[in-house]
N, C-alpha and C positions, 0 to 999 in steps of 0.2 A: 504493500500500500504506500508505503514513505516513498518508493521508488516510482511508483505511479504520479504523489503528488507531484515530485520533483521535474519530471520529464512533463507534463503537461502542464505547468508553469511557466513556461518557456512562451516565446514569443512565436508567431507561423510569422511566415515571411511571405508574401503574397507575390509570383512573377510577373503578374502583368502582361502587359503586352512588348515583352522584352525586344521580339522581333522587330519593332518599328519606334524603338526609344526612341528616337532620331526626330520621329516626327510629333513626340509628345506636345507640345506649345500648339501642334495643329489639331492633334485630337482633344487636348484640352477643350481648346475655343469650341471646337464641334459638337462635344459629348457636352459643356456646359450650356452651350444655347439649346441645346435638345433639349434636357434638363430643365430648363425655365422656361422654353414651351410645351413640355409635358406638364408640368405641375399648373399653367397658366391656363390650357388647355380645358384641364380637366374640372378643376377650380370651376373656371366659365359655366360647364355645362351644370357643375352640382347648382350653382346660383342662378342660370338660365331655368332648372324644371322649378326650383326653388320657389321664384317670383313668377311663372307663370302657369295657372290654376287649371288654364287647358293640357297642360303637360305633365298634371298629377294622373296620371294613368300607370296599371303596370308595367309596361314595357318603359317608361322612362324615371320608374321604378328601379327596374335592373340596371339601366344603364348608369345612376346615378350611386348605384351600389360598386358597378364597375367602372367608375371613375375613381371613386373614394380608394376602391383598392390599387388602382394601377398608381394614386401618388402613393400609399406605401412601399408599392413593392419597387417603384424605381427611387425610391429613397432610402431603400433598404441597401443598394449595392453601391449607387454612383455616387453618392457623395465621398464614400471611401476614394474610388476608382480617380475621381478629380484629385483629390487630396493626392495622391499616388504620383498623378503626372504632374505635380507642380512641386511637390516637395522631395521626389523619389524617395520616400517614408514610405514600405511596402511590409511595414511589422502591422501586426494584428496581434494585439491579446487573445491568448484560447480561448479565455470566457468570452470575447466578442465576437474569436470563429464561430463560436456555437450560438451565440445569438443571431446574429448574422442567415449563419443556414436555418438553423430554427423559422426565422420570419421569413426569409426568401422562399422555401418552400411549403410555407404555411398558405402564404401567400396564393403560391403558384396552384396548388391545390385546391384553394378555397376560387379561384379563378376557374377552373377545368368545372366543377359543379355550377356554378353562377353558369357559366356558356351553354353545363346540359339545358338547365331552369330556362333560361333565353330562348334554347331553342323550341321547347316543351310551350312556354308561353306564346310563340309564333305561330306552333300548330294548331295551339286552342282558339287563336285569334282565328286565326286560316279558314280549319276547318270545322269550330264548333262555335262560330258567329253569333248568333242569337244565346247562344249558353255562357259566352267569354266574360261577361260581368259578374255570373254566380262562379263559377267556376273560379276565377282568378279575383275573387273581392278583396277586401284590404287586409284582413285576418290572414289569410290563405297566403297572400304575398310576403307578409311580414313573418308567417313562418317559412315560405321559403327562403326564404334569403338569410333566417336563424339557419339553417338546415345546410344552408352553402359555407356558414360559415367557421360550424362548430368543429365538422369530423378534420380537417384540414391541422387545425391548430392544438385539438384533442391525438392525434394519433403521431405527429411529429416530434412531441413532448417523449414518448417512447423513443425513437430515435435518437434523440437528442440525448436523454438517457442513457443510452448504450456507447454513443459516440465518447462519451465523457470518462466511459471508465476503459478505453482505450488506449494502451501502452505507443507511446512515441519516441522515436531515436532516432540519435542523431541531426541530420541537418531538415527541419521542420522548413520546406520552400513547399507550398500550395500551388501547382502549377496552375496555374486561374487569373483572373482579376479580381477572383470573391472567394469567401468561405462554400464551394458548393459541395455535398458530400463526396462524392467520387473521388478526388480530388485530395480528401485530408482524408479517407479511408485507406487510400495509397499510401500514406506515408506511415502504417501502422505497422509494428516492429508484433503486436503479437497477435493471435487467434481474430480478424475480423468477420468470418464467415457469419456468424448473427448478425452485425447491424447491417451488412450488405443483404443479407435476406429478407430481413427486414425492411431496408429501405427500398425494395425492388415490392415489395407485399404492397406496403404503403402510399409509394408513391407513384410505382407501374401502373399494378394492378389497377387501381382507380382509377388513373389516366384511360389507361386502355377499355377500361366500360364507358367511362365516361365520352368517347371519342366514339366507339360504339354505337351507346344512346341516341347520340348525335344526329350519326349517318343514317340510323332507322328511324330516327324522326322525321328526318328530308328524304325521305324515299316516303313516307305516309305522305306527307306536305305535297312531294309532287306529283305524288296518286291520284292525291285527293283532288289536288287543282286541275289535274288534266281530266278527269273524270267529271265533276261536277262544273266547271267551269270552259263555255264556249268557247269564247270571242277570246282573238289574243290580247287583244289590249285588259281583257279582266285577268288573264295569265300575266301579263307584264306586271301589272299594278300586284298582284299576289307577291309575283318572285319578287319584287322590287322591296317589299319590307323585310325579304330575308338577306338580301344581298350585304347589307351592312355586317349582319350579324357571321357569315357564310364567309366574310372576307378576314374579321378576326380569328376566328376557329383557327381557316388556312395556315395564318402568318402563326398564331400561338403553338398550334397542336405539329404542325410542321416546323417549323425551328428546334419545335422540345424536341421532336422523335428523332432527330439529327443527331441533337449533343446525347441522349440516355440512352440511343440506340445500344447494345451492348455489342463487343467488338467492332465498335465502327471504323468502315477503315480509312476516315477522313484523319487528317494529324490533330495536335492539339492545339496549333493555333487556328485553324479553322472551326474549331468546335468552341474555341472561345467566341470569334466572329459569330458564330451563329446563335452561341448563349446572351449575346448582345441585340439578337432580334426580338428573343423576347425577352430580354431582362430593360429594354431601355427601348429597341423602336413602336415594340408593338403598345406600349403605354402611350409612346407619343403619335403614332397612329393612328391609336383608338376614337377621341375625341374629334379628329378628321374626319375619319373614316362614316361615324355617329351624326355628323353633321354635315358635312357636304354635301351629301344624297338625300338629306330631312330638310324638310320646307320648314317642318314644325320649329323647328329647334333654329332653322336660319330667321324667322318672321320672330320667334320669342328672346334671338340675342338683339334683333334690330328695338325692338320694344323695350328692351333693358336699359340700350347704349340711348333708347328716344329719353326714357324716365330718368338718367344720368345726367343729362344735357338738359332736362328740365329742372332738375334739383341745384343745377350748380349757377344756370340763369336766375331762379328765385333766390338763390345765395347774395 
């Protein structure tokens, strides 16, 4: 145990993105202006359903559950990852490794369920129209999104657990730009095969239903709409309120399968580029993505910036 405390006292050393030190000052500016348009972004739309009464509905419901989460989870990583390339200070306290992954993948979890819930909510819009008010009423909603967000943050704390009483040695470098498991399971000098099992139980498995879910929802969704639905233009107007949601999934659930693929036989700085899709672009994405295609949410920020410019004229 003495020997346990001692070694995982120790500082991890984070590698970063070693291959392109060179160009740090440029990724800096890059990943920080991203950074303060993701958080600015997403902010917007929480205050855009916020202030307007026509866009208390479920679906901007979830999206305003998944804005709230994506500034966590790109707050969870990059504020380090800046600190990194401006100071090259690439130490990380263990207790902060493990906070670190703790919320990053809590995160990312409790994200993978909010997307089934989205797409679940699209279908009952879709195809159970006249039923979509009792079905999805405010109770119903407010335990969903209890329900996205407990098993995530509940079953990680076990991992987290396990990672902790893990023998370390020698030179602690996290070949990463974050605390993510794989990564600091690699550097374990003794017995890891439970938390690896574990975290493939945990965090695969539920991935992999969840992704699932998904794709059997949209295969009902477009059943249903080619079936009961003539005219293309009632077809277009159908798909057009999944396209939003259909283009997150992509960029989330395809990034992730990339980097946790197991054996992948991409290198590791490629798998960091792509843990950057969704650890940072698909956050700053998302709020794009939510609003460029919605009239709703383009007419309810125009009405915000209208009430902004009235209040500061009465000023």
């Amino acid at each position: 145990m003495e020997h346990l405390n001692q070694t995982n006292s120790k500082d991890f050393e984070l590698v970063g993105f070693v291959a392109y030190e060179d160009y740090n000052p440029v990724l800096f500016t890059i990943f920080f202006i991203i950074y303060i348009l993701t958080l600015t972004g997403n902010i917007l739309i929480i205050v855009v359903v916020y202030y307007n009464t026509s866009l208390h509905t479920p679906m901007y419901f979830f999206i305003t559950s998944l804005s709230c989460l994506e500034i966590f989870y790109v707050s969870t990583t990059t504020p380090k990852l800046l600190t990194m390339l401006v100071t090259k200070n690439n130490k990380i306290s263990f207790c902060w490794c493990l906070v670190q992954m703790y919320m990053f993948h809590s995160l990312g979890i409790t994200e993978c369920y909010l997307l089934v819930i989205m797409a679940i909510d699209r279908y009952v819009a879709i195809c159970k129209p006249l039923r979509y008010s009792i079905l999805m009423n405010t109770r119903v909603v407010r335990n969903l999104i209890l329900v996205c967000w407990m098993p995530g943050f509940l079953s990680e704390l076990i991992l987290v657990s396990l990672t902790s009483q893990i023998v370390f040695c020698g030179k602690n470098y996290v070949n990463h730009y974050f605390c993510d498991i794989v990564p600091i399971l690699n550097l374990a000098c003794s017995d890891n095969t439970v938390p690896v099992i574990i975290s493939r139980f945990i965090g695969g498995f539920p991935t992999i239903i969840n992704l699932a879910i998904v794709v059997l929802v949209y295969i009902n969704i477009i059943y249903s709409v080619i079936k009961t639905i003539k005219t293309n233009k009632g077809r277009r107007k159908a798909f057009s309120t999944c396209s939003s949601h259909l283009i997150v999934v992509t960029l989330f659930y395809g990034s992730a399968c990339i980097v946790y693929t197991p054996k992948s036989s991409h290198s590791v700085e490629y798998e960091k580029i792509f843990a950057l899709i969704y650890a940072m672009f698909t956050p700053f994405l998302n709020p794009i993505i939510y609003s460029l295609k919605n009239q709703e949410v383009i007419t309810g920020v125009r009405r915000c910036l209208k009430n902004m410019k009235t209040q500061i004229r009465e000023r």
